[in-house]
N, C-alpha and C positions, 0 to 999 in steps of 0.2 A: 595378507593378514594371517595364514594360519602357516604354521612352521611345520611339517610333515616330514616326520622321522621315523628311522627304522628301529629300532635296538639292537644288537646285534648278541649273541648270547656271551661275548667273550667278555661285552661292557658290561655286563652284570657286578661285576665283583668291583669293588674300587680299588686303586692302587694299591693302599698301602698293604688292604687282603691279600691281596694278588701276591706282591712278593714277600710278606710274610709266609705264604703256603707255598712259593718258590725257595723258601731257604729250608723250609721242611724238606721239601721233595725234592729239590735239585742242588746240586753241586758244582757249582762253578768257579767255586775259585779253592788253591791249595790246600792242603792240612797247613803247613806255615805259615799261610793268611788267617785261616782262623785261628789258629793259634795266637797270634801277633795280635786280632781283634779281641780277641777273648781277654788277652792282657790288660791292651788298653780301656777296656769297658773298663775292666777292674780299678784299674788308673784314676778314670776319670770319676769315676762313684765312691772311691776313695777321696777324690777331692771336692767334689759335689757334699759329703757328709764333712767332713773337718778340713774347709779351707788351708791350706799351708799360705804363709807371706813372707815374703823378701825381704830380709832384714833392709832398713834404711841407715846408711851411713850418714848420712846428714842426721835423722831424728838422734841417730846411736850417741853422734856427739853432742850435740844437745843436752840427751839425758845425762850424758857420761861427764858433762860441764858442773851438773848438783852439785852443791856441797854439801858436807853432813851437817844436820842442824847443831849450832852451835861449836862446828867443828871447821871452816872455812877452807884450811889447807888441805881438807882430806875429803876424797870422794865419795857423793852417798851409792852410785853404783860402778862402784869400781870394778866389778865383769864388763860395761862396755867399753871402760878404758882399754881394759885387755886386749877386748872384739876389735877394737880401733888398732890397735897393736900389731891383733893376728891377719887383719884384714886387708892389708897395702896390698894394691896391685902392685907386678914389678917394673912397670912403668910409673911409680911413685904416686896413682892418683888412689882414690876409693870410688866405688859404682857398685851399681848391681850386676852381682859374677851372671848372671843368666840374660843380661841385655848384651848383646852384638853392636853397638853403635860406635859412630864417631863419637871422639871426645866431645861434649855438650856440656851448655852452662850446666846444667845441674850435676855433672862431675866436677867442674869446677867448682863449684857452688859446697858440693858434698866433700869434698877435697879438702877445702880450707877449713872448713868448721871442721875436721879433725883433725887438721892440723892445730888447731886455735887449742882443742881438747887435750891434746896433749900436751902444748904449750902450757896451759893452764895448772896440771899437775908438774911441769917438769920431768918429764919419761920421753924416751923413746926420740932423740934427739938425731939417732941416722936417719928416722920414719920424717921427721920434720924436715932435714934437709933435703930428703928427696920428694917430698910433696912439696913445699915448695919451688923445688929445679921444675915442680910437673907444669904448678901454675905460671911460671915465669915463661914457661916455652910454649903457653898457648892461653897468654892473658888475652890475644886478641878476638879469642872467641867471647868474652864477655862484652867487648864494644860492638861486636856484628849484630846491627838488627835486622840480617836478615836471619838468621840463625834461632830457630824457636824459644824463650824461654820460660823456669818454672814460672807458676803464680809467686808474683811480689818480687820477682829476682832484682827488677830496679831499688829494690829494700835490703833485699835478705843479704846477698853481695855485697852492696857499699856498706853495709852492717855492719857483716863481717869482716873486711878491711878494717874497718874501725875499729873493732875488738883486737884484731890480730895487732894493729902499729899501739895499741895504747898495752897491750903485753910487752912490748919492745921486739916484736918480731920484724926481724925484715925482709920485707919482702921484695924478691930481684925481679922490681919493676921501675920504671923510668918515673920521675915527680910528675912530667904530664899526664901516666897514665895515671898513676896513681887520684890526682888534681879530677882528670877526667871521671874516671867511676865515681868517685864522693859529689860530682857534680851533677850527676843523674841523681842521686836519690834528694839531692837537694831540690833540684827540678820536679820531683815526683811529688815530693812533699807541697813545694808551693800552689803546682796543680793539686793535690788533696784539699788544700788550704782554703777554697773557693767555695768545693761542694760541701755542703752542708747535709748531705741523705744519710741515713739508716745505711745505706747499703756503703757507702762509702768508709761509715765507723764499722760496720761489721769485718770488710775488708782490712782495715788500719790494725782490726784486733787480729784478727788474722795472721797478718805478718810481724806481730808484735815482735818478737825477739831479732828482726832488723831493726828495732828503735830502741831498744833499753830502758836509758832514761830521760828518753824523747816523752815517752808516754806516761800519761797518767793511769798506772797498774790498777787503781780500784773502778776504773770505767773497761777496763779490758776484764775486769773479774764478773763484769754484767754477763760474759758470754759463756760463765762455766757450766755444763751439762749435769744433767745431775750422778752420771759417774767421775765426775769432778775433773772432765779433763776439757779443754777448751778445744770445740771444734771437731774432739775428737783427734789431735793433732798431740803427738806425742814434742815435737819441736816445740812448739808454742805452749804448752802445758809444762815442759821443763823451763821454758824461758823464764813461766812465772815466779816458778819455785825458787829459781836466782835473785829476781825482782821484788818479789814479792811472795813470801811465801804462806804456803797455802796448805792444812791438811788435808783435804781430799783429795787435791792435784796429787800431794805426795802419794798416799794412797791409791789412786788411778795410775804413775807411774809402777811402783810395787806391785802391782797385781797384774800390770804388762810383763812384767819382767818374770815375775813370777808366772806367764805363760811361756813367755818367747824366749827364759834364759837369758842371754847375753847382749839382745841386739834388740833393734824397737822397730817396727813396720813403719811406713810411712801416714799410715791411717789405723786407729785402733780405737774399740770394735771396730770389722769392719765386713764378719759374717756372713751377715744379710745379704748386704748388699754385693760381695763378692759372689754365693748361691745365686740369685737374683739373675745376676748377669751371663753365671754359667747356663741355668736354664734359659733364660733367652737365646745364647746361644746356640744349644742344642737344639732348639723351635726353629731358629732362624735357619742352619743348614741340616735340618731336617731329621736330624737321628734321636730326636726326645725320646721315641718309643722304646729303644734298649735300656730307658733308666726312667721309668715310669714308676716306679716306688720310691726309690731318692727322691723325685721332683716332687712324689704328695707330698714326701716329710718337710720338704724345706716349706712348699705351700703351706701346707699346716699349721707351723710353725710362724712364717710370716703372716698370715691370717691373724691369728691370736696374735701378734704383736703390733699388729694393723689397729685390732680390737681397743689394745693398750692404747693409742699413740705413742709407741715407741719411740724413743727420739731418732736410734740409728734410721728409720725410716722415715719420718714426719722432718726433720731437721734434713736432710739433704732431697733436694728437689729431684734431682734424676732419680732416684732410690724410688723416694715417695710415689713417684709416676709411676716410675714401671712397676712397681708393685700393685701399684692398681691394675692397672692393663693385664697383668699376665694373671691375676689373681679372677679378675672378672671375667677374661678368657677364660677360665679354666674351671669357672663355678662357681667360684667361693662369689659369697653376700657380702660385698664393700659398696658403701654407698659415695657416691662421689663428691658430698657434702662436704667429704673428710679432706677433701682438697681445696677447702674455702679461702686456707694463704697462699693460693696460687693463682686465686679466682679472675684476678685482673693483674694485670702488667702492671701497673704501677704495685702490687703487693712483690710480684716476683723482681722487680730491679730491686727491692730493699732486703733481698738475698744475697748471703757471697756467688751465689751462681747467677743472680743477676746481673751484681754489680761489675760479675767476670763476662757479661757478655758467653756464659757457657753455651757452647753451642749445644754438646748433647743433653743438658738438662731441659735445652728449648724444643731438642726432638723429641724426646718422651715424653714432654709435657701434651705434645703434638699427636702423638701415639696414641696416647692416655684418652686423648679428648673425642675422640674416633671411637671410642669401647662405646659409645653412645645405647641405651637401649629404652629412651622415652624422651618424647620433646619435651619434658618438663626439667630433664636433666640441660637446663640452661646455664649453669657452671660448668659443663665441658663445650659446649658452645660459645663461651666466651673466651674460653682458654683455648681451643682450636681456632678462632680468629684471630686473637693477638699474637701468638705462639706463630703462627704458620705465613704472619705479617713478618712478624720479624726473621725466621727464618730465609722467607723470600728475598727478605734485605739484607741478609748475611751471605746469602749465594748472589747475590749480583754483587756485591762487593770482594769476597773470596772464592766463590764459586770456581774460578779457575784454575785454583791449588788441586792440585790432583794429590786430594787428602782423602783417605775413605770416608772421615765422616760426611762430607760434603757429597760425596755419593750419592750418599746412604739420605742427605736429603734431600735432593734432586729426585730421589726415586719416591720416598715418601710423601712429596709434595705432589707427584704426577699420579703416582699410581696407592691411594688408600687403601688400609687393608681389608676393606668390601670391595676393592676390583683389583685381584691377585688372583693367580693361579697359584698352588703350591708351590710344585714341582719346580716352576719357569725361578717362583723366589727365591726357593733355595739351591736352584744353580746357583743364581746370579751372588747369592751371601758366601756359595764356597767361592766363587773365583775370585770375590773380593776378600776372602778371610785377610785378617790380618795376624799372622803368625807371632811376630813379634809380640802383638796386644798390650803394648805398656800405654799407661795413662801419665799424663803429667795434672801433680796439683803442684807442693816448693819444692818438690823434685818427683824424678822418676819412681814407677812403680808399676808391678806387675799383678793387676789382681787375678786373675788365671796362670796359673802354672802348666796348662797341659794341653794349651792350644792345639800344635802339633799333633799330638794324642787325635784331639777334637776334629781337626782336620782331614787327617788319614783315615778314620773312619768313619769320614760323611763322604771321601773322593769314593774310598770305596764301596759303601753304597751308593752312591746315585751313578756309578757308574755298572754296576750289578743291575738296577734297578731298568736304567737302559735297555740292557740287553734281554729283564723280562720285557718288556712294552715293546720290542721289538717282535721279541717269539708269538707275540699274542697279536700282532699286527700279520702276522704269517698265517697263524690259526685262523684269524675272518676270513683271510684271502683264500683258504682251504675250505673252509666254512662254505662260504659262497659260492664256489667251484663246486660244490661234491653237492649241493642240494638241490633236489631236481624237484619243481614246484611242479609235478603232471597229474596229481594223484585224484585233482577236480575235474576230469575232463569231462564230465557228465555235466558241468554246472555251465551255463549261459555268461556273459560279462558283455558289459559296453560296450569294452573297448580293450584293447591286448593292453594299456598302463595300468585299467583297471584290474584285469586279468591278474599280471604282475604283478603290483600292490598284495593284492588280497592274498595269491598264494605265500610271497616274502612275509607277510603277519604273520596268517596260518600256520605255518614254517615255525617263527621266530617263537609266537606266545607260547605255544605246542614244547620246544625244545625247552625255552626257559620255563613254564610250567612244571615240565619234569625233574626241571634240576632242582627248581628251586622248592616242590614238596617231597622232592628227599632231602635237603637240608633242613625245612622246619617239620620235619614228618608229620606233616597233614597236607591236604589236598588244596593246595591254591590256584588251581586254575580256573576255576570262577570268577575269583578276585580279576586275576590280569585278564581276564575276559572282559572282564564290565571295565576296566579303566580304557581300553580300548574303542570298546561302545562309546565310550563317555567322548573319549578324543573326537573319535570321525562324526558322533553327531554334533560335536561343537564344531567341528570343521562345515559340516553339510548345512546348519543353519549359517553360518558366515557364509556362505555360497550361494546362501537361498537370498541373502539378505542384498547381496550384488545383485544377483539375479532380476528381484525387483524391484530397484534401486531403492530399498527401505533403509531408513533412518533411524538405528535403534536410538534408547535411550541412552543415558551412561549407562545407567544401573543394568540395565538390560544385557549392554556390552562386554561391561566387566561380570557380571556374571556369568556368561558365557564365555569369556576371555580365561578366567579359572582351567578349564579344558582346553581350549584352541589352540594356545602357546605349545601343548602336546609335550609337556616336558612329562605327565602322566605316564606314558609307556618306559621312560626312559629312567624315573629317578624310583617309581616306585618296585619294581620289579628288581631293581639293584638291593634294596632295603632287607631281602632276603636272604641273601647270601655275604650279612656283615658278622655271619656267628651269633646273631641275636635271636631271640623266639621272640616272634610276632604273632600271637593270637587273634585271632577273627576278632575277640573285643579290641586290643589295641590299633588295630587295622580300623575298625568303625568306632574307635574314641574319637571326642572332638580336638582332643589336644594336635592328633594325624592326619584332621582335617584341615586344621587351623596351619600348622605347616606349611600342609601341598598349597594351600589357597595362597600362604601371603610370598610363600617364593612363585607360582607360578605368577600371581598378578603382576608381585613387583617385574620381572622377566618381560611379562607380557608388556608392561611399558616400556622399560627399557628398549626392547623391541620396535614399538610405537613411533617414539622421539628420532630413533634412525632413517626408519623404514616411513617416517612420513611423504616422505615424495614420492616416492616409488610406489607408493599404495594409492597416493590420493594419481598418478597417472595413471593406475588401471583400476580407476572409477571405486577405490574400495575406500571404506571409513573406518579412522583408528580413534585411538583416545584423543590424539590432540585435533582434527578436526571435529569432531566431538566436542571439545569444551567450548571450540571456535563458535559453534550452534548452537548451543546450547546456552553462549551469554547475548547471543544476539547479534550478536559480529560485534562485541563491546571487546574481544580479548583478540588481542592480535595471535597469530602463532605463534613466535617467541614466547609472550607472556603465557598464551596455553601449554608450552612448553617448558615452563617454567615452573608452574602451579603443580603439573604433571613429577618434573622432577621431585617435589616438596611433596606429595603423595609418597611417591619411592621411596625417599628416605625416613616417611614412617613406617613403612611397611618392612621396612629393613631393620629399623630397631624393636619391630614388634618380634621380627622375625629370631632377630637374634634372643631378644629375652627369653621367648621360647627355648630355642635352643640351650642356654646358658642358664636355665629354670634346672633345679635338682628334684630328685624324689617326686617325679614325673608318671605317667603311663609311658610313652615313647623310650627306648634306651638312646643314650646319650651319642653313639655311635650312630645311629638312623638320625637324629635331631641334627647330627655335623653335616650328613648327606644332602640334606635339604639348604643345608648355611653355603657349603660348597659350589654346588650347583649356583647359588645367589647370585657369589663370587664372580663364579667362572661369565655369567654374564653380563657383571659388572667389566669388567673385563673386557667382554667378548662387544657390547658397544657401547665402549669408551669415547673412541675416538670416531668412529663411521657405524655404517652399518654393514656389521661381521656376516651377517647372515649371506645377503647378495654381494655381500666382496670377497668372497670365502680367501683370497690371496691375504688379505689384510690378516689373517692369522696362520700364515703357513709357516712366517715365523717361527711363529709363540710354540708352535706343533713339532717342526722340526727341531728346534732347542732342544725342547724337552725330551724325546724320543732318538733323534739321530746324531744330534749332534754331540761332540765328546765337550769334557769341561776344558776352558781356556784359561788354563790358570798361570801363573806367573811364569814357569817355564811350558819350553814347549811342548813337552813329553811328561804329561803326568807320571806316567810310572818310572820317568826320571824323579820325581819329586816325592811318589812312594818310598822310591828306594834311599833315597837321602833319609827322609827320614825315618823308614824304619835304622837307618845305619844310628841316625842320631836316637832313634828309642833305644836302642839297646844301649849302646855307650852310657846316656843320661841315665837310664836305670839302673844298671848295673853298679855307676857310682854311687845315684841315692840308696842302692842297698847298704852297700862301705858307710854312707855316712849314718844311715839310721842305725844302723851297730853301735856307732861311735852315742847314739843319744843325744842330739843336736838335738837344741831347741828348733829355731829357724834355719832350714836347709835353704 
């Protein structure tokens, strides 16, 4: 029953203290490391404040297809004509210059619709025949289904064919391929033709400028946003302006243009959600802390836009989630009310991200629903059941594709993020980064631009970070050695364990005492005196209670259990040394009692539900024989086991509201120490019981501490040096081009 720990004065401090004060004081890596990091920060907080994006050569054409009103043969933004002009690769296709990939439908896809766009005005007629030569020599990646494609390509494509042969373009394709393509979207359509859903017309409008004048333009005009552009899609908001035209759309393209200059992003707005994602990032492999002012702005920012119902957030599913989740982490007051059109699976398939079967707007929804902080919040409990149903049926069905998303939730379906470690997560986020990072919606697109950047200096932190957790596993080892517990010999004991014991506290509270009231310059060794008392008499009554053979109550047990669990010596004594003043009143406030209480009980079960056999063989009683007695022998274990669990998890939401409560007594830093520790238990018995299988997490220990990262190659600082090679090059140019005054780099 009772867990019996030492502290050790080096645990005092938490990690991330720890090597914060190791980059003050110590130096381990080059001046041209830091230099190099120094840059990068700048880099990436540069693009955390004013997203840059990828011009799209597919939207470019699109917009660049307008005509001027009342002007037909003449173009309304004839700078993306140009952009389409200047922009040929010299292998004849268009793509985004900063994706590395095979040729893919959506170069093909991007390809033709400028080719069509200059057809359209008549220009640039060498540019047509060599994009044409490009499509003709690799039509056959449009028929491969194994080969990934955009959203709607069985549309957008046979579309586009159709637009280009009714220009009289020809194209140097064979009648069956040709026959073949225009035969899919015929097929797509008759399968459309069936479903009658929301989600299905939202989709149809969506890829409206693969259908022209298939479609009825004033039922696609249902989906205009109130910055007048549809979807927020610069492609499909110029389709209309062809089709149908529209002043606000006009005006929504104008005012893109008039950001971006000459070329259209694939997504516009798209801010938010590009911020959004970089701070997630940075959370997920672990270097948030070097841009801790950028991320309030953008939170700030997204909060009041939250406030709004903004559409950029409220209209796209994955946005909307994670803006919850990262905003509720983080403090800010969203109620998750505001998620009401996602409340059930059948609201989300009447989504375009439904009706796409999106898999990451089902992970974030999934995310989302986990922020949990009151069983009353029964709309994240609903959306964590359906959401995490369906994901489970997306991974038995794809789960095999060795795709990072599908990773990513394999990991979040096994391991919630109340049973994570940090450290262990954000290894595991750097070695799956994905450098490339491009999204597909009707085609390609890069919402980060500085991946690499982001990369290089999370390997090189966590691999710094190593090397303190190593020196500081050296220091106990010294620690240990060098202290000679003899100074009692006047004092009587048991037994030499006892003996031992008492002088290893004595020892331990004594040192940490010292250190830690010259950090908050007053005298706390009282305090850790009395949490000590507190532990070994909640141990001695569970002793007493074997002893002879009594039956507490529950009440009796869990309150006594508050202590026993013994995480007392170990979390509070740390709370000292996080740079915060802890005064004797916030120490004896109830807000710091209400803490230690609902992380150690929750622990103390957790504990419980593992260690039930092993306790009830040496004649001891936990919570779940306890509830067994307590109904009469009406609950089986399982069921007491079960019930048990359902306790935990409010104690976990009580715990976190706490934590995640603003303009508190507690500082928010001591509030995370208590949430941590939660974790780390959640964790710790997961799957058995950690405590008497201590192998079962040497693991998760060595990871963290000895092991290096195993990232795509085999030599990280093979992988540093690549890209520092590619930082400089990449930079270097974006200086040349920012001279020049580009809009979209």
């Amino acid at each position: 029953m009772s867990n019996t720990r030492v502290a050790g004065a080096s645990s005092a401090l938490p990690a991330h203290s720890r090597q914060e004060a190791a980059y003050a004081d110590k130096s381990l890596v080059g001046e041209d490391t830091n230099l190099r990091n120094k840059e990068r920060e700048a880099i990436i907080k540069k693009q955390l404040q004013d997203p840059e994006f990828s011009p799209s050569p597919y939207d470019t054409a699109w917009v660049a297809m307008v005509p001027l009103r009342g002007f037909h043969q003449t173009p309304c933004f004839p700078q993306c004509v140009e952009w389409i002009l200047q922009k040929q690769r010299d292998d004849g296709s268009w793509g985004i210059s900063e994706l590395v990939l095979p040729t893919s439908k959506s170069t093909l896809l991007s390809t033709l619709a400028c080719v069509v766009a200059l057809k359209k005005w008549d220009v640039g007629a060498e540019h047509i025949r060599r994009g044409l030569h490009f499509i003709g020599r690799n039509f056959s990646i449009a028929m491969d289904e194994r080969i990934s494609a955009p959203i709607g390509f069985n549309i957008t494509f046979p579309g586009m064919v159709s637009l280009a042969m009714g220009m009289g373009l020809e194209l140097p394709l064979r009648q069956k391929d040709l026959d073949a393509i225009l035969h899919i979207q015929q097929m797509e359509l008759k399968s459309f033709s069936e479903d009658k859903s929301y989600g299905r017309e939202t989709y149809m409008a969506y890829v409206a400028e693969g259908l022209g004048n298939l479609l009825d333009w004033n039922e696609v005009m249902k989906f205009q946003r109130k910055n007048g552009s549809l979807f927020n899609s610069p492609s499909t908001t110029a389709a209309a302006l062809i089709y149908y035209y529209n002043d606000k759309a006009f005006q929504y393209l104008k005012s893109l243009l008039s950001k971006f200059g000459s070329a259209a992003p694939a997504v516009y707005p798209i801010n938010i959600s590009c911020q959004l994602l970089m701070v997630d990032s940075l959370e997920k492999i672990g270097i948030s802390r070097h841009f801790s002012s950028e991320i309030k702005s953008i939170l700030d920012m997204t909060h009041s836009l939250w406030l709004q119902r903004d559409e950029e957030i409220m209209l796209d599913v994955a946005t909307c989630a994670m803006a919850f989740r990262i905003l509720r982490m983080n403090g800010y007051d969203v109620s998750s009310g505001e998620l009401y059109h996602v409340a059930e699976a059948a609201n989300f398939h009447n989504s375009l991200q439904g009706y796409l079967h999106d898999t990451k707007s089902l992970l974030e929804l999934y995310k989302a629903s986990n922020a949990s902080i009151s069983k009353t919040e029964m709309i994240l409990d609903n959306i964590g059941a359906w959401s995490g149903s369906l994901l489970m049926e997306q991974l038995c069905s794809y789960g095999a594709q060795k795709v990072p998303i599908f990773e990513e939730v394999e990991y979040a379906l096994k391991f919630p993020f109340y049973a994570t470690m940090e450290r262990l997560e954000h290894k595991s986020n750097i070695e799956t980064f994905d450098v490339q990072g491009y999204q597909m919606l009707k085609t390609e697109y890069l919402p980060c631009r500085v991946n690499k950047d982001l990369l290089a200096l999370a390997v090189e932190d966590f691999t710094f970070s190593q090397s303190i957790y190593q020196d500081e596993l050296l220091h106990i080892e010294s620690w240990v050695k060098g202290n000679r517990w003899d100074e009692h010999h006047r004092l009587k004991f048991h037994s030499e364990r006892v003996q031992i014991v008492f002088r290893a506290i004595y020892a331990t509270v004594n040192q940490l005492a010292a250190m830690a009231s010259a950090a908050q310059n007053r005298d706390v060794r009282k305090h850790l005196i009395e949490v000590w008392i507190y532990t070994l008499k909640s141990m001695m009554t569970e002793a007493e209670w074997t002893r002879v053979q009594y039956v507490p109550t529950i009440d009796e047990y869990m309150t006594n259990a508050k202590f026993s669990y013994a995480l007392g010596p170990i979390v509070l004594p740390s709370l000292y040394f996080l740079g915060q003043e802890l005064s004797m009143c916030v120490v004896e406030d109830q807000e710091y009692d209400e803490l230690f209480s609902l992380m150690s009980t929750c622990c103390r079960l957790l504990n419980d539900i593992q260690g039930f056999e092993r306790e009830g063989n040496q004649g001891k009683v936990n919570s779940v024989s306890l509830y067994v007695i307590d109904s009469g022998g009406s609950l089986s274990t399982e069921a007491a086991k079960k019930a048990i669990h359902e306790s935990i998890a409010l104690r976990r939401r009580d715990l976190l509201r706490l934590v995640l409560r603003e303009d508190r007594v507690v500082p928010r830093p001591c509030k995370e120490l208590f949430w941590k520790m939660c974790k780390i238990n959640h964790l710790f018995y997961s799957q058995t019981d950690g405590y008497s299988s201590p192998k079962e997490m040497i693991s998760t220990v060595n990871a963290v501490i000895y092991e290096p990262l195993k990232l795509q190659i085999s030599d990280p600082s093979l992988l540093l040096k690549r890209i520092n090679k590619d930082f400089v090059n990449d930079h270097v140019i974006s200086s040349e081009e920012n001279k020049k005054g580009s809009g979209i780099v």
